[in-house]
C-alpha positions as a Markdown table, in Angstrom:
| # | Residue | x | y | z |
|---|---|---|---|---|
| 1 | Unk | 118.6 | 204.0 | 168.6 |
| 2 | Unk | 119.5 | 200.6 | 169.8 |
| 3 | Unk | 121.6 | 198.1 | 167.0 |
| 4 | Unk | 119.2 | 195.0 | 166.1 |
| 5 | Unk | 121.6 | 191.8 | 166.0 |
| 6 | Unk | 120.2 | 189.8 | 162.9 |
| 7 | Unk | 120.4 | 187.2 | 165.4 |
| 8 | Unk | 117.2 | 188.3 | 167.0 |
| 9 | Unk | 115.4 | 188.9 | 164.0 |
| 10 | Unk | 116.1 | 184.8 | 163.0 |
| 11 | Unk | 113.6 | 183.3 | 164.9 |
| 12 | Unk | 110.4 | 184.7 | 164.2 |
| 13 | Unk | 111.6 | 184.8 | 160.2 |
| 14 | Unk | 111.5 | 180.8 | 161.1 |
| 15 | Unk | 108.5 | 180.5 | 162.9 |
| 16 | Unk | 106.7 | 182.4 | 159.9 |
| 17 | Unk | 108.2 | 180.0 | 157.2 |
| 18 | Unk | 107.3 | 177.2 | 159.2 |
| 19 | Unk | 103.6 | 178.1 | 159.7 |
| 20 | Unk | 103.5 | 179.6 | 156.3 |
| 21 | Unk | 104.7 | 175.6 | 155.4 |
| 22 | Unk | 102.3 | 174.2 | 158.0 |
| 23 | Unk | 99.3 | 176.3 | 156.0 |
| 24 | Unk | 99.7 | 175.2 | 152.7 |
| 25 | Unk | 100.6 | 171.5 | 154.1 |
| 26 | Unk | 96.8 | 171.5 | 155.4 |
| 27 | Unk | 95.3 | 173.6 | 152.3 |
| 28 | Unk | 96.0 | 170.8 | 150.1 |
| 29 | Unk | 92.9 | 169.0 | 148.4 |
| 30 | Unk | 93.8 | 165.7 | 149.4 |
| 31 | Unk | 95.7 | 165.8 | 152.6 |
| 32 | Unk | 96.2 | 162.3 | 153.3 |
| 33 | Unk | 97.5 | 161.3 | 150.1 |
| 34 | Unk | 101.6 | 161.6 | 149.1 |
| 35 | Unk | 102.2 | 163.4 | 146.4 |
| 36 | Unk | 103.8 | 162.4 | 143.0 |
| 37 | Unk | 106.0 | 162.9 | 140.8 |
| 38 | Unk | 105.4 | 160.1 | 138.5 |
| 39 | Unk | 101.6 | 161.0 | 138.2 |
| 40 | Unk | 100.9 | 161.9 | 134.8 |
| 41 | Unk | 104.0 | 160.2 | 133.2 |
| 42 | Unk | 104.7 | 157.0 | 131.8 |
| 43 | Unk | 105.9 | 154.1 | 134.1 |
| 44 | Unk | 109.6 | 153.7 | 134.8 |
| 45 | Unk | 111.0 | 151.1 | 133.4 |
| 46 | Unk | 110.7 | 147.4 | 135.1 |
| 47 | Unk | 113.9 | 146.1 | 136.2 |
| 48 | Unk | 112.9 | 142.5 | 138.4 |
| 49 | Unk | 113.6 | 139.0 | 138.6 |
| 50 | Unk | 111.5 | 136.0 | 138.3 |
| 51 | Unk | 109.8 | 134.8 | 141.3 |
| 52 | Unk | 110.3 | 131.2 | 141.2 |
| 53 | Unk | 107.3 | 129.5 | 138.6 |
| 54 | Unk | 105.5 | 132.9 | 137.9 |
| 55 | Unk | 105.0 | 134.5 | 134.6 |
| 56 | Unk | 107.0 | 138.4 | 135.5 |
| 57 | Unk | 105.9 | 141.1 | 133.3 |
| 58 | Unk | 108.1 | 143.3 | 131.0 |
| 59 | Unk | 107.6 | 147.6 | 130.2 |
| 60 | Unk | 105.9 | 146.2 | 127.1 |
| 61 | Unk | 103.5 | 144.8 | 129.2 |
| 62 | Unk | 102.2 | 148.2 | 131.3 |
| 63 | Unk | 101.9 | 149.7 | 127.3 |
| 64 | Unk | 100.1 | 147.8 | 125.8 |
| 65 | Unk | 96.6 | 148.9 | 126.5 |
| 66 | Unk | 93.9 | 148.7 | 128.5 |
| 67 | Unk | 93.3 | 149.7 | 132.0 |
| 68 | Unk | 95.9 | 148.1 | 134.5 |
| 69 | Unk | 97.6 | 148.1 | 138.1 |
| 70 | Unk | 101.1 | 147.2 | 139.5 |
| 71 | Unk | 101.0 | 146.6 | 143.3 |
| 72 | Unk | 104.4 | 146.5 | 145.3 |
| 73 | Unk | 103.9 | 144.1 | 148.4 |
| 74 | Unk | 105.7 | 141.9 | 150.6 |
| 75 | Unk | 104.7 | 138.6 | 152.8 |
| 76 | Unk | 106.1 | 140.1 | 156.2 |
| 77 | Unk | 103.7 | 143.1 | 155.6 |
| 78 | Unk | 100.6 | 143.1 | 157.5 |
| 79 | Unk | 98.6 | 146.2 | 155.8 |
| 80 | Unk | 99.4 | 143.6 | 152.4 |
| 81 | Unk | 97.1 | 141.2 | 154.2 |
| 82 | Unk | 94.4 | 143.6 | 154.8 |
| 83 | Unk | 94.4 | 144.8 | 151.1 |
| 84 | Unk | 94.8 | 141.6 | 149.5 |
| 85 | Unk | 90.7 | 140.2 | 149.2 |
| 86 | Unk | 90.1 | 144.0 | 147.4 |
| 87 | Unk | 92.8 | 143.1 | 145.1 |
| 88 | Unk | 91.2 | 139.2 | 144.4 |
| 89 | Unk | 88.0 | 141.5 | 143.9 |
| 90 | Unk | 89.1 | 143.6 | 141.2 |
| 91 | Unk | 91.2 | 140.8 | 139.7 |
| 92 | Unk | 87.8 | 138.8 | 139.3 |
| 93 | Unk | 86.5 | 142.3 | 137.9 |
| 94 | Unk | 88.7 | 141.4 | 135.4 |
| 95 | Unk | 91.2 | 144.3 | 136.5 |
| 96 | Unk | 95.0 | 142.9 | 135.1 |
| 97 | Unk | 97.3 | 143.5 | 138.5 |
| 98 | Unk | 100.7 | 143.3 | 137.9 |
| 99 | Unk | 102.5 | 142.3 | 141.3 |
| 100 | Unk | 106.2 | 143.3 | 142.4 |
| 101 | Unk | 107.5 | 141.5 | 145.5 |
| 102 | Unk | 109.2 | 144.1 | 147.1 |
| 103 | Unk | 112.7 | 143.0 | 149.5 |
| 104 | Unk | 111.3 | 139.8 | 150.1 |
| 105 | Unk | 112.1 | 136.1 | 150.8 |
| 106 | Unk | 111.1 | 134.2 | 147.7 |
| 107 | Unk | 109.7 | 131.1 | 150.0 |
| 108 | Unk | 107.8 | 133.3 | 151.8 |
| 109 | Unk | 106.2 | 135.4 | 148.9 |
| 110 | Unk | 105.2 | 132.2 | 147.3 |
| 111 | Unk | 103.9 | 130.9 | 150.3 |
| 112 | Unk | 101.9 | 134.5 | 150.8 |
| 113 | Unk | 100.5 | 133.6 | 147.4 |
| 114 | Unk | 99.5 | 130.1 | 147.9 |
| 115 | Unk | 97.7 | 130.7 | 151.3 |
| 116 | Unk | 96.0 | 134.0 | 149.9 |
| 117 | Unk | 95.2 | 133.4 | 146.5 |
| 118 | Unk | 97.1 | 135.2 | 143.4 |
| 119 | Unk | 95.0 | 137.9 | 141.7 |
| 120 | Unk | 98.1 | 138.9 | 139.9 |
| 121 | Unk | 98.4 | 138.1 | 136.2 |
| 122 | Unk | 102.2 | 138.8 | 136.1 |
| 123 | Unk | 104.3 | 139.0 | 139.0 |
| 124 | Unk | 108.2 | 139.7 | 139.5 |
| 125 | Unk | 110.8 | 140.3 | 142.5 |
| 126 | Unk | 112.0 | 143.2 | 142.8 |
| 127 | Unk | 114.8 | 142.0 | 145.4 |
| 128 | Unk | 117.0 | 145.1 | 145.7 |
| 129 | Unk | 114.5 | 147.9 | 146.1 |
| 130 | Unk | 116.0 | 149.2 | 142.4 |
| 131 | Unk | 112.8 | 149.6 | 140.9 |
| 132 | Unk | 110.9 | 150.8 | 143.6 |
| 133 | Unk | 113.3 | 153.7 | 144.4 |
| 134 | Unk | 112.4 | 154.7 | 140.6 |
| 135 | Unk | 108.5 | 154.4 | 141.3 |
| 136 | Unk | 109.0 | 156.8 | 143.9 |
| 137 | Unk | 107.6 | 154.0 | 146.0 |
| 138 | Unk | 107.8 | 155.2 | 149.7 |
| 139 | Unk | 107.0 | 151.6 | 151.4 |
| 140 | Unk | 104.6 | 148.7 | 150.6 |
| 141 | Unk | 101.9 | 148.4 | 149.6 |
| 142 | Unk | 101.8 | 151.0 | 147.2 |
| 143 | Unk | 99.6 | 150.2 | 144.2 |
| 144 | Unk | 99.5 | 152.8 | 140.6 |
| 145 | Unk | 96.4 | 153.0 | 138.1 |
| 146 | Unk | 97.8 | 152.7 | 134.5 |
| 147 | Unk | 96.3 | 153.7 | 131.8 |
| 148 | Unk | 96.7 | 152.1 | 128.2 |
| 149 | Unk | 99.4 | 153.9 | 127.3 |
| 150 | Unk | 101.2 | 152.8 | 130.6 |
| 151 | Unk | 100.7 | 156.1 | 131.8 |
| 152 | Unk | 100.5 | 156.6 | 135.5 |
| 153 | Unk | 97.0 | 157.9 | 136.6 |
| 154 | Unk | 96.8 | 157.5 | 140.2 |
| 155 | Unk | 99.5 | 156.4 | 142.9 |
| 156 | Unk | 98.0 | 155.2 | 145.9 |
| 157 | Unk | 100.3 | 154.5 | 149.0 |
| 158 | Unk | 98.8 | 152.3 | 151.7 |
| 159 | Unk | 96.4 | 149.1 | 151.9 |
| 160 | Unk | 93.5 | 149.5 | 149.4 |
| 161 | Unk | 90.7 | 148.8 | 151.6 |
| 162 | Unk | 86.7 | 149.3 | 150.7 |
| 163 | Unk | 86.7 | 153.0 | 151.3 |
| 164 | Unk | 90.3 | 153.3 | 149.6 |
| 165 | Unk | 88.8 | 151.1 | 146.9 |
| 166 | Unk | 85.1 | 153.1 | 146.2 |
| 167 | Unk | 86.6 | 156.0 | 146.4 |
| 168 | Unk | 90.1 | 156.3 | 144.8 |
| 169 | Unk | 90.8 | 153.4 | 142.6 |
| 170 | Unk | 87.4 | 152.7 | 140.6 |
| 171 | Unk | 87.2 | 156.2 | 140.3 |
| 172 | Unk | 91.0 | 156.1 | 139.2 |
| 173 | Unk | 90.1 | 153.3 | 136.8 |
| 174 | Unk | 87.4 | 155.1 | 135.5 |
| 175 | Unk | 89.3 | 158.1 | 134.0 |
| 176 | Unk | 92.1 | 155.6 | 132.6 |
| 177 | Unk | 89.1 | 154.4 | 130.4 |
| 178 | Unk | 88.2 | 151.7 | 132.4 |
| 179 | Unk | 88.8 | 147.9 | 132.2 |
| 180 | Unk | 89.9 | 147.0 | 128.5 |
| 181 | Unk | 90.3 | 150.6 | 127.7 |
């Protein structure tokens, strides 16, 4: 009987782990959505600066009830652009948005702000990338559903556009108790 060399046996163990992988990848419920760690815990703590004549926003502030959102954005991101009239739509609502500047050039953010319009009712800097590393935020704009305990509800990584925004954040809003809690 001829020896097997666990050499030969290597490869098709791999190729089955790797569709096995690929399977369960595509069997997920939601299979453009990233998944989350945070989801279901409280927020990590907020660690900005100021952004230059804005009111920033504390851990206190994402606990102390009613529905909320923090969105992570930055000026020299275009998807930001594209979400930015759905998050003037919700702030009208009467949605509180909490915005963090993520990596950005302070003149520029502000100048983001001023030419867009500011739906956010506190806003801070978040220079280093610190506090988005313990978001779990993968890149911006990435925008998290609070509830009134600060609680993380949804994470939603990408621009919130009208689909994104019927479908995933009222809805998302809606379990956290909605606006005012």
């Amino acid at each position: 009987m001829p020896r097997v060399s666990p050499l030969m046996i290597l490869p098709p163990v791999l190729f089955a782990a790797l569709a096995a992988l690929f399977y369960f990848g595509m069997m997920r419920e939601d299979k453009d959505a990233l998944p989350s760690a945070r989801q279901g815990q409280p927020a990590p703590p907020v660690q900005m600066v100021e952004l230059q004549g804005k009111t920033p926003f504390t851990d206190a502030d994402l606990r102390k009830g009613g529905v909320k959102l923090v969105n992570y954005w930055a000026s020299w991101c275009a998807p930001c652009r594209v979400e930015h009239p759905h998050l003037e739509t919700l702030a009208e609502e009467g949605v509180p948005i909490y915005g963090v500047n993520y990596k950005d050039d302070p003149g520029k953010a502000l100048g983001f702000l001023e030419e867009l319009g500011d739906p956010y009712v506190a806003i801070g800097a978040d220079a280093t990338g610190r506090m988005a590393l313990d978001w779990g935020v993968y890149g911006v704009p990435e925008t998290y559903v609070l509830d009134a305990d600060g609680t993380i509800v949804l994470r939603f990584a990408g621009p919130i556009t009208e689909s994104v925004l019927e479908n995933r954040i009222r809805p998302a809003i809606a379990e956290a108790g909605g606006v005012g809690g």
